[in-house]
C-alpha positions as CSV (number, residue, x, y, z in Angstrom):
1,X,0.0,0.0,0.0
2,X,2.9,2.1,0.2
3,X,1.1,3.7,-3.1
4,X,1.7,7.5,-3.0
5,X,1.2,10.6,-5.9
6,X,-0.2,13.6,-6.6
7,X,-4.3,13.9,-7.8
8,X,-5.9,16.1,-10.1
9,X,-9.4,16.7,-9.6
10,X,-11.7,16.6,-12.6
11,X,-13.8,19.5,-10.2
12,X,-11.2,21.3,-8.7
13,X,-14.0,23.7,-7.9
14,X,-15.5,21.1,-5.6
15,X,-11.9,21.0,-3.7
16,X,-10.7,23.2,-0.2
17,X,-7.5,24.2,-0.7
18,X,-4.9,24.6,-3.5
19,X,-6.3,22.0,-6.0
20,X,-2.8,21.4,-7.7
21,X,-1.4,19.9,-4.2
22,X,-3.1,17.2,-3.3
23,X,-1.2,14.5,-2.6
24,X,-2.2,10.7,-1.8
25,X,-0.2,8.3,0.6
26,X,-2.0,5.3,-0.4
27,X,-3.9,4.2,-2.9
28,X,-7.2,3.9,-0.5
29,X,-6.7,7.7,-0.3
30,X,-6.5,8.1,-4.1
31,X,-10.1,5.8,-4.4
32,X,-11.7,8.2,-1.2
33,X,-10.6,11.5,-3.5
34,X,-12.0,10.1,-6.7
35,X,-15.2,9.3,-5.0
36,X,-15.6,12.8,-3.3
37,X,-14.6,14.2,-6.5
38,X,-17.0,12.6,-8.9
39,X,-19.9,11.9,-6.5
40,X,-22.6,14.6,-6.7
41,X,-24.2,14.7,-3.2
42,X,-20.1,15.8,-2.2
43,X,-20.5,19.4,-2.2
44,X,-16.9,20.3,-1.0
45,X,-14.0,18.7,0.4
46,X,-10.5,19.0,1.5
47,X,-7.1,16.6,2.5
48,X,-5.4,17.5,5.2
49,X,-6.5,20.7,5.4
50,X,-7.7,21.3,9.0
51,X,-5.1,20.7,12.2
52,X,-6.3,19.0,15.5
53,X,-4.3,19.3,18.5
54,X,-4.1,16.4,20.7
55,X,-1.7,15.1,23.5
56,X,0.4,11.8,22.7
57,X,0.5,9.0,24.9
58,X,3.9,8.5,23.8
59,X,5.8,11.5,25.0
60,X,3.0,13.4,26.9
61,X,3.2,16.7,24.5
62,X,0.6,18.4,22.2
63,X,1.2,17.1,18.7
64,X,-0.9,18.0,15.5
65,X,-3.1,15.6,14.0
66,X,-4.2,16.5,10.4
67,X,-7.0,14.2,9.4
68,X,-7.1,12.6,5.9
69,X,-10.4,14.4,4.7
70,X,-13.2,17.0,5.4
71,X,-16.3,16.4,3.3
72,X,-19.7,18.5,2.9
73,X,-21.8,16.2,1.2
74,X,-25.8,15.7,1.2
75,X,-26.8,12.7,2.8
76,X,-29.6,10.6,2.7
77,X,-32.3,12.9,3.8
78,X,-31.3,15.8,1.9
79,X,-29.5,17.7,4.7
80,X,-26.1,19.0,4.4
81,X,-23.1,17.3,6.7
82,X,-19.6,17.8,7.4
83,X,-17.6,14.6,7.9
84,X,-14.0,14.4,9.0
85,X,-12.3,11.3,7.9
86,X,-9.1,9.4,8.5
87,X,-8.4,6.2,6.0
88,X,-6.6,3.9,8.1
89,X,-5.8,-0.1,7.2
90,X,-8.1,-2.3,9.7
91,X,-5.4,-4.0,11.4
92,X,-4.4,-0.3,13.1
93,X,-8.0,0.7,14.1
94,X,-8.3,-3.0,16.8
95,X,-5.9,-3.1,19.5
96,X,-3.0,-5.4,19.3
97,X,-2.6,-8.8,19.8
98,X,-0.1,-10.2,22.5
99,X,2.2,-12.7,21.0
100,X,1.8,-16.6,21.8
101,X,3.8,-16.9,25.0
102,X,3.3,-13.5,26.1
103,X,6.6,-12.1,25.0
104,X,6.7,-8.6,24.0
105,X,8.6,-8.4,20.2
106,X,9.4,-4.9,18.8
107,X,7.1,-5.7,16.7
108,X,4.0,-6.0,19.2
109,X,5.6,-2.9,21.3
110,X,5.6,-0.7,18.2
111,X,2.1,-1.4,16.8
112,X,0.5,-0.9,20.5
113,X,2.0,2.7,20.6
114,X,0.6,3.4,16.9
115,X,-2.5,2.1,18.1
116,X,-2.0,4.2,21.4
117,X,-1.1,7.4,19.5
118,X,-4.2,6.8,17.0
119,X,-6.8,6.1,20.0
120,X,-5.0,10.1,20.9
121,X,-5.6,11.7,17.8
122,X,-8.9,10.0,17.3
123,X,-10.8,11.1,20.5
124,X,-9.0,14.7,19.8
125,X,-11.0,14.6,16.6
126,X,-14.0,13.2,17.9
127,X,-14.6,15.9,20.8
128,X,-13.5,18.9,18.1
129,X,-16.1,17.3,15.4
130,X,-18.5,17.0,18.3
131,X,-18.1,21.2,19.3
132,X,-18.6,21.9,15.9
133,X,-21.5,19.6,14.7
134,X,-19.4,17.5,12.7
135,X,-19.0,13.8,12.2
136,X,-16.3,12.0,12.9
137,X,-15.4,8.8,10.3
138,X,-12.6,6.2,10.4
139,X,-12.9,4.1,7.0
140,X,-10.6,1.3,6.2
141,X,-10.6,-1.0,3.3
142,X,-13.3,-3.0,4.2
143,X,-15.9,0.6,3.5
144,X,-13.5,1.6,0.7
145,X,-13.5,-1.7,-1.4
């Protein structure tokens, strides 16, 4: 997945930001743009465009957490919504299993601070998309595909 580039929007008018820099990190990225770019009831929408402030498990600071995607789109009932969404693989959004034998490998120690860290950044979002109205959306491959 390590899939990364730049995307042009077919309606850059539809797009928050400077439509000529917006990069993808993954391909799932690249498939969420197309689909707010060419879906009609998306009536705006942004990548990385708005900064969340959260304290980090890991070192006990305020970081910056700049969410994949902000969306206005029309749902379902005809109303107007603002979603802020992070595209994450599924394996990262459970937390961790403990090795057979109970021994902690770098491996396992490394993937429960990224799970830590995320869990941070996550409820930061959550409680700012909450103040403002917003929704809050973590979609992995299983929505996107």
């Amino acid at each position: 997945m390590p899939y990364r580039g730049k995307y042009k929007p077919n309606r850059p008018d539809k797009y928050h930001g400077d439509p000529t820099k917006i990069i993808y990190r993954s391909l799932w990225e690249r498939k969420c743009m197309k689909v707010f770019d060419e879906n009609p009831n998306v009536i705006s929408w942004g990548s990385e465009e708005i900064c969340i402030p959260y304290k980090s498990p890991a070192d006990g600071k305020i970081h910056r957490y700049y969410p994949d995607f902000i969306v206005e789109l029309k749902n379902k009932q005809g109303e107007i919504e603002t979603l802020v969404i992070e595209v994450k693989p599924s394996k990262q959004t459970v937390e961790p299993k403990k090795p057979a034998g109970g021994k902690k490998t770098r491996t396992y120690i490394n993937e429960v601070m990224t799970y830590t860290i995320n869990n941070a950044k996550w409820e930061a979002a959550k409680q700012a998309c909450e103040s403002r109205g917003w929704l809050f959306r973590i979609i992995t491959e299983k929505e996107i595909f």
